[in-house]
C-alpha positions in Angstrom: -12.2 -35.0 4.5 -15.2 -36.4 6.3 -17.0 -39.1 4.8 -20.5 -38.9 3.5 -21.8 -41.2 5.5 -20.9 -38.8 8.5 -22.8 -35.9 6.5 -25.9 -38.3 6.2 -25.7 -39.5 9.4 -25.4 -35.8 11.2 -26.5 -33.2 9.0 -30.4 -34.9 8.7 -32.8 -32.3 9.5 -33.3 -33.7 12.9 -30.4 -33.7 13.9 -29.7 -29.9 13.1 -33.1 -29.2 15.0 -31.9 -30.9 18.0 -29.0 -28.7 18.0 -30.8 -25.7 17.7 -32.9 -26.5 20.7 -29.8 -27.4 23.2 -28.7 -24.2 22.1 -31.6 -22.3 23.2 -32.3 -24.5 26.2 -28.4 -23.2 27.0 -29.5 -19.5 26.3 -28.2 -18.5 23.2 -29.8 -17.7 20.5 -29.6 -19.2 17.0 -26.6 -17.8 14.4 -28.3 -15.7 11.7 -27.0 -17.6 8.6 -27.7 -15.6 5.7 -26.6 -12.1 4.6 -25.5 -9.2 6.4 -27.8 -8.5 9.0 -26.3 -5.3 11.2 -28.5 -3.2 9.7 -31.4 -4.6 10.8 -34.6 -2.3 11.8 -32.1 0.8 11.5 -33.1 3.5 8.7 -30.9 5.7 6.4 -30.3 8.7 6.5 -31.9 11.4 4.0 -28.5 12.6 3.1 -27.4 9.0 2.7 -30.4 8.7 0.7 -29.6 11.8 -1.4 -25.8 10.7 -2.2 -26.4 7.2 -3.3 -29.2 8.4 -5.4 -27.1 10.8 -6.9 -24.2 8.3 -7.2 -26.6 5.8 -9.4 -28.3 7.9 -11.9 -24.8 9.3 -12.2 -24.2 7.9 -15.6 -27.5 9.1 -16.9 -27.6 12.8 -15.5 -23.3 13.4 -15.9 -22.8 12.7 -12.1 -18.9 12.5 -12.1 -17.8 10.1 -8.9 -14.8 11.8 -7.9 -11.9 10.4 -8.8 -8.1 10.6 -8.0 -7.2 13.9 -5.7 -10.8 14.7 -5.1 -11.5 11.2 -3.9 -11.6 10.9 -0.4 -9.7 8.5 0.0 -7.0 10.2 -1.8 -3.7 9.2 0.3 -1.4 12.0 -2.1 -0.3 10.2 -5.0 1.7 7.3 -3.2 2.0 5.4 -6.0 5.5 3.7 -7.1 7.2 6.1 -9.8 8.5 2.4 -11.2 4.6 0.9 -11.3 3.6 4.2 -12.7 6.0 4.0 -15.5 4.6 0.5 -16.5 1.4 2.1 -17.9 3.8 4.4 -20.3 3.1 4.2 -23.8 7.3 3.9 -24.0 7.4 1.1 -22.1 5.0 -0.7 -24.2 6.9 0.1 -26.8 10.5 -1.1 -25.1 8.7 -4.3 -24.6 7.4 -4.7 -27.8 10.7 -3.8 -29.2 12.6 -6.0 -27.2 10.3 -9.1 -27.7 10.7 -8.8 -31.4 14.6 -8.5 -31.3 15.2 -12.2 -29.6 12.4 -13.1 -31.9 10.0 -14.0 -29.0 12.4 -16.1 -27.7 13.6 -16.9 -23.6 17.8 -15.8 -24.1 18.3 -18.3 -21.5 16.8 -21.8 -21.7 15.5 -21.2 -25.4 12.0 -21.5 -25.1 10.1 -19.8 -27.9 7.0 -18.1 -26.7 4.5 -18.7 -24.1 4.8 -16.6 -20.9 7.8 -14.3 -21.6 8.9 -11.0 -19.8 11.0 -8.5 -21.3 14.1 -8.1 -18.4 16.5 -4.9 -18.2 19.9 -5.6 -18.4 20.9 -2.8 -16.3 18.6 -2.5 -13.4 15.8 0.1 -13.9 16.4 1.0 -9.9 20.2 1.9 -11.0 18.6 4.0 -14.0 16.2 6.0 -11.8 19.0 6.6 -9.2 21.7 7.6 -11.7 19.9 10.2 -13.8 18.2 11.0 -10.8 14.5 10.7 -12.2 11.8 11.8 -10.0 8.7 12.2 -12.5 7.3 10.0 -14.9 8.5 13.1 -17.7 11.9 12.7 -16.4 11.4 9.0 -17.0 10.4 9.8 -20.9 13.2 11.9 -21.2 16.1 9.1 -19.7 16.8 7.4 -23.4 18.9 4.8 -21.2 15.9 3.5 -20.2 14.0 2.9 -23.4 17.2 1.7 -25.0 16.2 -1.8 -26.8 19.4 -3.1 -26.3 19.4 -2.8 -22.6 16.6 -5.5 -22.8 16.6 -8.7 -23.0 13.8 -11.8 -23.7 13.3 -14.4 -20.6 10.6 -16.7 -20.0 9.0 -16.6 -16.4 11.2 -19.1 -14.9 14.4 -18.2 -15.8 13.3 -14.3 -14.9 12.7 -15.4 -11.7 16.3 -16.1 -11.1 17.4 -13.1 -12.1 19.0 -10.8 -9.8 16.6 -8.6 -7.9 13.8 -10.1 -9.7 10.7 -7.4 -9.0 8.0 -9.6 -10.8 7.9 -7.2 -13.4 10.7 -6.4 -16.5 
C-alpha cells in the first residue's frame, strides 16, 4: 500500500495536468474516465426504440418478457435434473424432516444449530442412477429418495468432508 504522502505528493492537480499534457505532446489523446462511452454520437434504431419501449411499460400494459423456451437465449433446458430437484416442494420437506429428527443437531462434531445441511446417506447420484430417473416426476415418484432416514444432520464443516461432497445435501 502506498503511503499518503505519495498520494499528496503525486496526485495534486498539477501534477495530473502535467501528465495530461506529456501525453498529448506524445500524441495520444486523454482516457475518457467516466461511463460507457461507445455509443457516442450514434443513434438508435426505431425498432430498437419500439422494443425497449414496449419492454418498460410492460408491467403497466401486460407486456409479458419472454421467458424460458421463448427466450432467446433459451439453450434447451440444460439445467441439472439434481439442481432442478432442489426447488421441489419434497425436498423441502426431506430437509425439514430430517433437520427435525437429529433435533437440529451436526451427527458428527455435535454442534447444535447454526449453518447445518441435511446430507444423504446414500448418494442421491446412486439414487438417480439406480431407479434410473430422468424427470423431475420420476424423481417424486423414487420414495428412496425422500426417505427421512436416508438423511442425516451435518454442520458445514463436517459436510465438507464427506464423500463426494457437491455443496449441496
Amino acid at each position: 500500500m502506498k503511503s499518503e504522502k505519495w498520494y499528496q505528493s503525486h496526485r495534486t492537480p498539477e501534477y495530473r495536468e502535467k501528465l495530461r499534457k506529456a501525453s498529448l505532446e506524445n500524441g495520444n489523446k486523454p482516457p475518457i474516465r467516466w461511463g460507457n462511452k461507445d455509443r457516442l454520437g450514434r443513434k438508435h434504431t426505431e425498432e430498437w426504440k419500439e422494443k425497449m419501449s414496449k419492454k418498460m411499460r410492460g408491467r403497466h400494459t401486460g407486456y409479458k418478457y419472454p421467458t424460458g423456451s421463448d427466450h432467446p437465449n433459451w439453450k434447451g433446458g440444460t439445467t441439472k435434473l439434481r439442481t432442478n430437484m432442489l426447488g421441489m416442494f419434497e425436498y423441502r420437506q426431506w430437509r425439514s424432516d430430517v433437520f427435525q429428527k437429529d433435533d437440529f443437531t451436526c451427527q458428527e462434531c455435535g454442534k447444535r444449530g447454526g449453518d447445518l445441511e441435511p446430507h444423504h446417506i446414500k448418494e442421491v447420484a446412486e439414487i438417480i442412477r439406480e431407479y434410473q430417473i430422468k424427470t423431475l416426476e420420476d424423481a417424486r415418484n423414487c420414495a428412496e429418495l425422500w426417505n427421512i432416514n436416508n438423511g442425516i444432520t451435518l454442520c458445514k464443516e463436517c459436510h465438507r468432508k464427506t464423500f463426494r461432497y457437491h455443496g449441496v445435501s
